[in-house]
RODO-2510 file (C-alpha; in nm, 4 decimals, decimal comma):
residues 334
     n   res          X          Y          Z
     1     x    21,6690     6,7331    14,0327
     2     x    22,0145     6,6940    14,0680
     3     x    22,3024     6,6521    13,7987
     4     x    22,4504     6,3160    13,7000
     5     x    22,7671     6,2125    13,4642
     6     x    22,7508     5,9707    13,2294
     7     x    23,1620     5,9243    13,1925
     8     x    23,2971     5,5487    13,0968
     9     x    23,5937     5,3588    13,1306
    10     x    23,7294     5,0284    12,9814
    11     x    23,9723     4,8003    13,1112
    12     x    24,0498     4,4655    12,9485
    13     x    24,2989     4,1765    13,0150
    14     x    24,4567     3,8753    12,8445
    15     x    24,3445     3,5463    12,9083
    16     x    24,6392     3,4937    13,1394
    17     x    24,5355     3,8214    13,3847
    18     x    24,8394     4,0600    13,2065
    19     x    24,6882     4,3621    13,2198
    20     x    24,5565     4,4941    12,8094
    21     x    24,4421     4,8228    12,7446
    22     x    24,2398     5,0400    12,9946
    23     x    24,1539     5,3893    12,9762
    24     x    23,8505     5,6372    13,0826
    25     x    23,6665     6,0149    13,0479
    26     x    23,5714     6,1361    13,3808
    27     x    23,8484     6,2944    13,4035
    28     x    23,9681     6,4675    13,0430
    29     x    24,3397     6,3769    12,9334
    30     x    24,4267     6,1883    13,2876
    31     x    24,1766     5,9452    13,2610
    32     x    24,2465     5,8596    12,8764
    33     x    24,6135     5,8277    12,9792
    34     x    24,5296     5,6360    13,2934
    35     x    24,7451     5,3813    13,1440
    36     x    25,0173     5,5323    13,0887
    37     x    25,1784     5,3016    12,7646
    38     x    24,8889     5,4520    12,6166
    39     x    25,1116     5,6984    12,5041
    40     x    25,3188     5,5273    12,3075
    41     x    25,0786     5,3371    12,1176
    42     x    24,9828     5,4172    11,7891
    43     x    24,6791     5,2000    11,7785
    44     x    24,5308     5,3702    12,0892
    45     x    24,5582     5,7411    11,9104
    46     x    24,3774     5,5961    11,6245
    47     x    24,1307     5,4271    11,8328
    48     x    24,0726     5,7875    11,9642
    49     x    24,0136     5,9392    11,6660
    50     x    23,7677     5,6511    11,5204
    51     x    23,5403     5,7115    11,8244
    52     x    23,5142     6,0052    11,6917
    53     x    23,4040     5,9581    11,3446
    54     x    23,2408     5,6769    11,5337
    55     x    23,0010     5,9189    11,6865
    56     x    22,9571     6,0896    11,3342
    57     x    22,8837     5,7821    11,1620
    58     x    22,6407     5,7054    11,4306
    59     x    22,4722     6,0166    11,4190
    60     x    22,4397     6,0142    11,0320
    61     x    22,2965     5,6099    11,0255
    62     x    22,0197     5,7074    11,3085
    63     x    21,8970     6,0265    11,1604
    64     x    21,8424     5,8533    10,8016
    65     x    21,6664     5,6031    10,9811
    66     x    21,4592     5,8201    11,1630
    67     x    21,3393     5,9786    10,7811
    68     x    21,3127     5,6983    10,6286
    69     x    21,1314     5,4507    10,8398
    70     x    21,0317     5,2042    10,5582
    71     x    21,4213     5,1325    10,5779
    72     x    21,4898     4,7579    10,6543
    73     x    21,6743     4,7303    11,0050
    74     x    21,8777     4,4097    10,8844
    75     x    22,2004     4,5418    10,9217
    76     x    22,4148     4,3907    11,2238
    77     x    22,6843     4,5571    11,4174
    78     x    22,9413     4,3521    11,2222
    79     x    22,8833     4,4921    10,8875
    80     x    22,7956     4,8454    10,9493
    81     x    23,2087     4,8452    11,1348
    82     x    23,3141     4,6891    10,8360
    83     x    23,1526     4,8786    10,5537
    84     x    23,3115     5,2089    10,7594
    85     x    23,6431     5,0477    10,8263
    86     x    23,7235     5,0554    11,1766
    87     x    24,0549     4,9058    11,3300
    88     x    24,0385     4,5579    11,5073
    89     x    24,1935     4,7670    11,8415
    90     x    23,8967     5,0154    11,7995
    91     x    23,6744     4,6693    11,8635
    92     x    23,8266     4,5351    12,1070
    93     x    23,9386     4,8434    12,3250
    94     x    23,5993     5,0218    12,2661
    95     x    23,3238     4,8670    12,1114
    96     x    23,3315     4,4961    12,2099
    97     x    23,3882     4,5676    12,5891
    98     x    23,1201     4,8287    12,5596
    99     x    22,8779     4,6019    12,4030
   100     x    22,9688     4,2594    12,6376
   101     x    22,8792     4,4487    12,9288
   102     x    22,5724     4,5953    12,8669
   103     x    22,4602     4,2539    12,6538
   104     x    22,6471     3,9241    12,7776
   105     x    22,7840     3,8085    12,4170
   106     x    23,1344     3,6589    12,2659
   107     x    23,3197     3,8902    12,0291
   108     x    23,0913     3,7355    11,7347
   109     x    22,7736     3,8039    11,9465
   110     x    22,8330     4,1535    11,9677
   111     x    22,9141     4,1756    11,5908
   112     x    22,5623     4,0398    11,5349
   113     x    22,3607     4,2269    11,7314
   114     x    22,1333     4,5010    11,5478
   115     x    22,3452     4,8170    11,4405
   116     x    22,0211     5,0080    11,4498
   117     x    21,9770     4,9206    11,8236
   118     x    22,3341     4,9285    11,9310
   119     x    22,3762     5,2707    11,7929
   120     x    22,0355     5,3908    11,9126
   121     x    22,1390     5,2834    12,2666
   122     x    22,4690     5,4249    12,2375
   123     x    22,3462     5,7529    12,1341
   124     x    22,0758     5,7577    12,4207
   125     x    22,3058     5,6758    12,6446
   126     x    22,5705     5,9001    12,5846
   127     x    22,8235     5,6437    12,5130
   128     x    22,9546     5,7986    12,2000
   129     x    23,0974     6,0845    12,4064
   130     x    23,4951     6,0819    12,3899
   131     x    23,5166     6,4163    12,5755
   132     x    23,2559     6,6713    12,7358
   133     x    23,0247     6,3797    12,8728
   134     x    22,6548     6,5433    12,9667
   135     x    22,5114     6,5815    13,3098
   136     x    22,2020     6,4384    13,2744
   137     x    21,9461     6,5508    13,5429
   138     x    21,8025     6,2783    13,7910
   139     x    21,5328     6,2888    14,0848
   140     x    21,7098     6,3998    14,3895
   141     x    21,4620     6,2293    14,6168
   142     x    21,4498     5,8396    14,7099
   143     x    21,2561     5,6340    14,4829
   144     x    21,0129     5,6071    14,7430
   145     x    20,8902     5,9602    14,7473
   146     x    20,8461     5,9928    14,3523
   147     x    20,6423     5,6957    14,3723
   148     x    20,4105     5,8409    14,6744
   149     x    20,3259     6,1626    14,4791
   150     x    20,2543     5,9743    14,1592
   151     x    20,0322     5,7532    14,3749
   152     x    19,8685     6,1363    14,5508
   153     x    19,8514     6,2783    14,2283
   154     x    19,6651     5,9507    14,0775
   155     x    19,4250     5,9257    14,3981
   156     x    19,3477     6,3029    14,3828
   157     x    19,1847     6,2014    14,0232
   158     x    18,9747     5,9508    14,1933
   159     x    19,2042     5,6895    14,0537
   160     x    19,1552     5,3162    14,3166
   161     x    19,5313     5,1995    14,3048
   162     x    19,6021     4,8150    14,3984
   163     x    19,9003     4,6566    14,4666
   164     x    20,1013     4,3230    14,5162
   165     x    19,7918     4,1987    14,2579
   166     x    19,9398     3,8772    14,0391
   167     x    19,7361     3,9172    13,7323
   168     x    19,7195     3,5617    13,5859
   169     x    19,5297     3,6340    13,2515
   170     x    19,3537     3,9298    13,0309
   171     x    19,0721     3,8685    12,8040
   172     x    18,8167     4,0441    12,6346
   173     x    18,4513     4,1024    12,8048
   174     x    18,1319     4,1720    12,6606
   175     x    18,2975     4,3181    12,3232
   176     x    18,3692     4,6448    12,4833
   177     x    18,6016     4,6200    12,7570
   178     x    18,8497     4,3264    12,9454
   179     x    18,8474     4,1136    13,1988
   180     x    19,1739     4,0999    13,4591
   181     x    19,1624     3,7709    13,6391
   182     x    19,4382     3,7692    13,9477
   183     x    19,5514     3,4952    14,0974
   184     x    19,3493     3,4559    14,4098
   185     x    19,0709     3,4165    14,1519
   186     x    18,9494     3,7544    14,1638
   187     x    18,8642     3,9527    13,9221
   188     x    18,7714     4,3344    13,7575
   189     x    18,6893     4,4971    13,4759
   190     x    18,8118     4,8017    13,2456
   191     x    18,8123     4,9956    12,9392
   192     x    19,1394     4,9859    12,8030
   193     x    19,4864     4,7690    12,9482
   194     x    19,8475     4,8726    12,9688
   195     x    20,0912     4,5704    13,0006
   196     x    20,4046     4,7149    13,1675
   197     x    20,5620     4,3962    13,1608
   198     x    20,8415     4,2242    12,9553
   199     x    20,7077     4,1032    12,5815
   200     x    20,6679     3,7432    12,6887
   201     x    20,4864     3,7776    13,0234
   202     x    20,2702     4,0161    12,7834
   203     x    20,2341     3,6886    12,5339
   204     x    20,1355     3,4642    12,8551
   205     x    19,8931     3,6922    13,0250
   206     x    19,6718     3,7502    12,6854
   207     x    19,7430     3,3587    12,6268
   208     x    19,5162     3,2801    12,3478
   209     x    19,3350     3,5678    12,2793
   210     x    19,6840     3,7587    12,1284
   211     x    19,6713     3,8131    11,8310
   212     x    19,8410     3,7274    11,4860
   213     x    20,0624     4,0402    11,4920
   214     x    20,0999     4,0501    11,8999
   215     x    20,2552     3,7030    11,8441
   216     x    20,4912     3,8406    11,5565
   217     x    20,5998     4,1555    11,7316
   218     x    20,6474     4,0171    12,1502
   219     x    20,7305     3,7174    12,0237
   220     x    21,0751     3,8761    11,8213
   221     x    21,1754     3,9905    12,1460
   222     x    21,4719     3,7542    12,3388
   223     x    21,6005     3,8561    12,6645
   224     x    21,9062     3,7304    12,8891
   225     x    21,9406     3,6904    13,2503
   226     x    22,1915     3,9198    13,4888
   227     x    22,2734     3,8492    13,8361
   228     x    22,3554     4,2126    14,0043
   229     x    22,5409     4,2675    14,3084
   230     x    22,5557     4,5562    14,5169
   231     x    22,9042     4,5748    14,6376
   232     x    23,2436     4,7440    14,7569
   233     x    23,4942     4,5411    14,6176
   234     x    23,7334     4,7367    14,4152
   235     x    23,8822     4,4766    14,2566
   236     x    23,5606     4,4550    13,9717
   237     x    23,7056     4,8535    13,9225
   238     x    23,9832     4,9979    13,6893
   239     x    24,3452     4,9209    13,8294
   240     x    24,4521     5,2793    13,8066
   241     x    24,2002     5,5070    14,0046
   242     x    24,2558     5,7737    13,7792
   243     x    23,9933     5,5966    13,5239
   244     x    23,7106     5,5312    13,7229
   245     x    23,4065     5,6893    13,5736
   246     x    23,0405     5,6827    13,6322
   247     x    23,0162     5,3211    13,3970
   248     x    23,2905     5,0686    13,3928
   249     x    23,3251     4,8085    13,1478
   250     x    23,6207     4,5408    13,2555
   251     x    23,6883     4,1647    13,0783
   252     x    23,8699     3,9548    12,8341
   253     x    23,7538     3,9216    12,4895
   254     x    23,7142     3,5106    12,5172
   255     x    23,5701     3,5253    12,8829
   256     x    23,3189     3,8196    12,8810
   257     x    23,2859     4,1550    12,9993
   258     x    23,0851     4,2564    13,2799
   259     x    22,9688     4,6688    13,3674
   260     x    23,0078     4,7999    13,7087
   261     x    22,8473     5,1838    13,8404
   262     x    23,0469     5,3554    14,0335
   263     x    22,7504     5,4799    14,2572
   264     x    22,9627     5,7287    14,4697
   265     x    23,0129     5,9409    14,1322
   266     x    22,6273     5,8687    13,9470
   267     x    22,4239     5,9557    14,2881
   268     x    22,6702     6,1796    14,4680
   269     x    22,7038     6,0028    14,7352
   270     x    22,9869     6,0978    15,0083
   271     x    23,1827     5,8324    15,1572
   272     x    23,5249     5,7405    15,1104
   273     x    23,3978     5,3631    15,0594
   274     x    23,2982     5,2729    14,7257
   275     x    22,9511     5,1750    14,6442
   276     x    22,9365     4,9569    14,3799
   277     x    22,6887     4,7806    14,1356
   278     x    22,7678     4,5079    13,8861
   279     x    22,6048     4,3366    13,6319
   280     x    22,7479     3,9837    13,5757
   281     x    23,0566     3,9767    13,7956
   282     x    23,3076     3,7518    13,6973
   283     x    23,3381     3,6211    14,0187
   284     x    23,0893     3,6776    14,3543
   285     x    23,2257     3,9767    14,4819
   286     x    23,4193     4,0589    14,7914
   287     x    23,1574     4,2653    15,0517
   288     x    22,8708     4,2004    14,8858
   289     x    22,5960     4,3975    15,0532
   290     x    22,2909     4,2645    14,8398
   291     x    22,2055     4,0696    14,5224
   292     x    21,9259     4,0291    14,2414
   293     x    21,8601     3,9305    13,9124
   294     x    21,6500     4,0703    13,6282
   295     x    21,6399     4,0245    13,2364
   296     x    21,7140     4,2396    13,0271
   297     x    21,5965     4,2372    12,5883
   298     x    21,9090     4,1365    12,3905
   299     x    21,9155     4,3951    12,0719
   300     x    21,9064     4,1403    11,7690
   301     x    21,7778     4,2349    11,4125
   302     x    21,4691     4,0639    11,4805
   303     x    21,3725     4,2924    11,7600
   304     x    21,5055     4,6101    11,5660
   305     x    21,2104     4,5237    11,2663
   306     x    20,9706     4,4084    11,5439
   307     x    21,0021     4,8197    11,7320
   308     x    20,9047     4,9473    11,4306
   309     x    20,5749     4,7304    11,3628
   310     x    20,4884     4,8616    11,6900
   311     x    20,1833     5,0798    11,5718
   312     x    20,0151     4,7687    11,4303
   313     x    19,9096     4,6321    11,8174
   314     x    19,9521     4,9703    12,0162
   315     x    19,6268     5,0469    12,1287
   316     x    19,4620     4,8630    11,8375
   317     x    19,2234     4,6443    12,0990
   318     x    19,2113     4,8618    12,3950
   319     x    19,5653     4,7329    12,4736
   320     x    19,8414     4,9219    12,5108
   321     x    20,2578     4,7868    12,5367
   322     x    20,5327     4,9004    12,7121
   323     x    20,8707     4,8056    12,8369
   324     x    21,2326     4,8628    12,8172
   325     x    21,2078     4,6813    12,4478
   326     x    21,0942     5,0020    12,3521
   327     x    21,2791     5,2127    12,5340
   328     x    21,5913     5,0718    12,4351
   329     x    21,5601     5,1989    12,0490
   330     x    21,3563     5,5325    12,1468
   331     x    21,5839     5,7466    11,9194
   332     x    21,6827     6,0993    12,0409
   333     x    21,8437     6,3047    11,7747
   334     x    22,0238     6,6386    11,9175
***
């Protein structure tokens, strides 16, 4: 294991290209005051201090959650800033940017999406750090190797492990067990399932067999598309070096914001080029050295009161659910 930052940086523009407000914490004071106007504005030292008592009000709204669970999740991002009074620069220097990138939304989007999520995410994610960022630990080795020692360690059990397998449907079998039917037409037979898949490839592959509260619960879950690149074009970076940190959110509040990883700092690597990956460049990047797309679960209300019906279809039929729907609002109180 090796150590990994989880510093941020924000860097927004008008509508016309001027630059706006951009600022960072990988590197203490210099990085804040990468911008160096900063200084002199007012509405930047408050923005400071209500990230702050941002992280406190955070903090306080996930640990009542997590002791009262019966509490309704209906509150949006919108009216839990409101009811604690934040400044519109606050929003638009921290929060919206912050939000945009990670989930492609206007202004209004963000406001709606699911306080309890938004929050949870943030605190997971360390984005509620102003100062004294963690190093979080991550596997040293290539990708590869962790998944060849799960695969020893899963064989050494006796455990038969097939891959590049399309599964096209699961359905129940003789009342005790289920039936996986692949795509070549082939077929097997086990105990118990686990559908490591997003919520509505989970909803096709059980087709009609899922049941009434499968359909509720999956079904509550939306997702939107990203195009990533893989990149070195510093231009999709902060303007003044100084605030590049491990996560970089850059945009205009009418356009969008997109997120870029500064994979030289997160992975260690050494190389006076910049690697680079972004999530919904503005623009096709300059030196683009590879490109994919996923989907990714949007946070909305309806999703928040969907994670926590999740014990109603867990494991309930011999079927068990994961996915980064879940892992999105697993709450980790320090």
């Amino acid at each position: 294991m090796e150590r990994s930052d989880m510093s941020f940086s924000v860097s927004t523009q008008s509508d016309g290209g001027s630059r706006g407000c951009e600022w960072g914490n990988g590197n203490g004071i210099s990085s804040l005051l990468a911008q160096k106007t900063n200084i002199l504005k007012p509405s930047f030292w408050r923005m400071v201090r209500e990230i702050l008592k941002f992280k406190n009000d955070a903090l306080t709204y996930l640990e009542y959650h997590e002791h009262n669970t019966d509490v309704d999740c209906n509150e949006t991002l919108g009216q839990f800033i409101q009811s604690h009074g934040y400044s519109l620069f606050f929003q638009e220097a921290y929060l919206i940017p912050v939000c945009a990138g990670l989930w492609p939304s206007s202004s209004q989007g963000v406001l709606s999406l699911s306080a309890f999520f938004v929050l949870s995410f943030f605190h997971n994610h360390d984005l509620l750090q102003l100062f004294r960022y963690p190093q979080l630990p991550t596997v040293k080795a290539l990708l590869q190797s962790v998944v060849d020692k799960v695969k020893g360690e899963l064989e050494s059990m006796g455990c038969r492990i097939k891959t590049s397998c399309r599964v096209k449907s699961v359905s129940s079998f003789d009342g005790a067990g289920h039936r996986v039917l692949e795509n070549d037409g082939s077929e097997e037979t086990y105990d118990s399932v686990i559908l490591g898949v997003h919520a509505p490839n989970a909803l096709k592959v059980l087709g009609a067999e899922a049941t009434h509260y499968e359909l509720k619960i999956l079904g509550a879950c939306q997702y939107v598309h990203r195009d990533i690149y893989l990149h070195c074009d510093q231009n999709l970076m902060p303007r003044n070096s100084s605030a590049w940190s491990a996560w970089n959110f850059l945009g205009t509040t009418s356009r969008g914001f997109s997120v870029t990883y500064w994979l030289n700092h997160i992975q260690k690597i050494e190389s006076a080029r910049p690697f680079l990956v972004t999530l919904d460049a503005p623009c096709v990047p300059d030196h683009v050295l590879l490109k994919w797309s996923t989907s990714l679960p949007v946070p909305s209300v309806a999703l928040a009161k969907a994670y926590l019906q999740l014990d109603k279809i867990q494991g309930k039929r011999g079927i068990w659910f994961c996915g980064a729907y879940q892992v999105m609002a697993s709450m980790k109180m320090d």
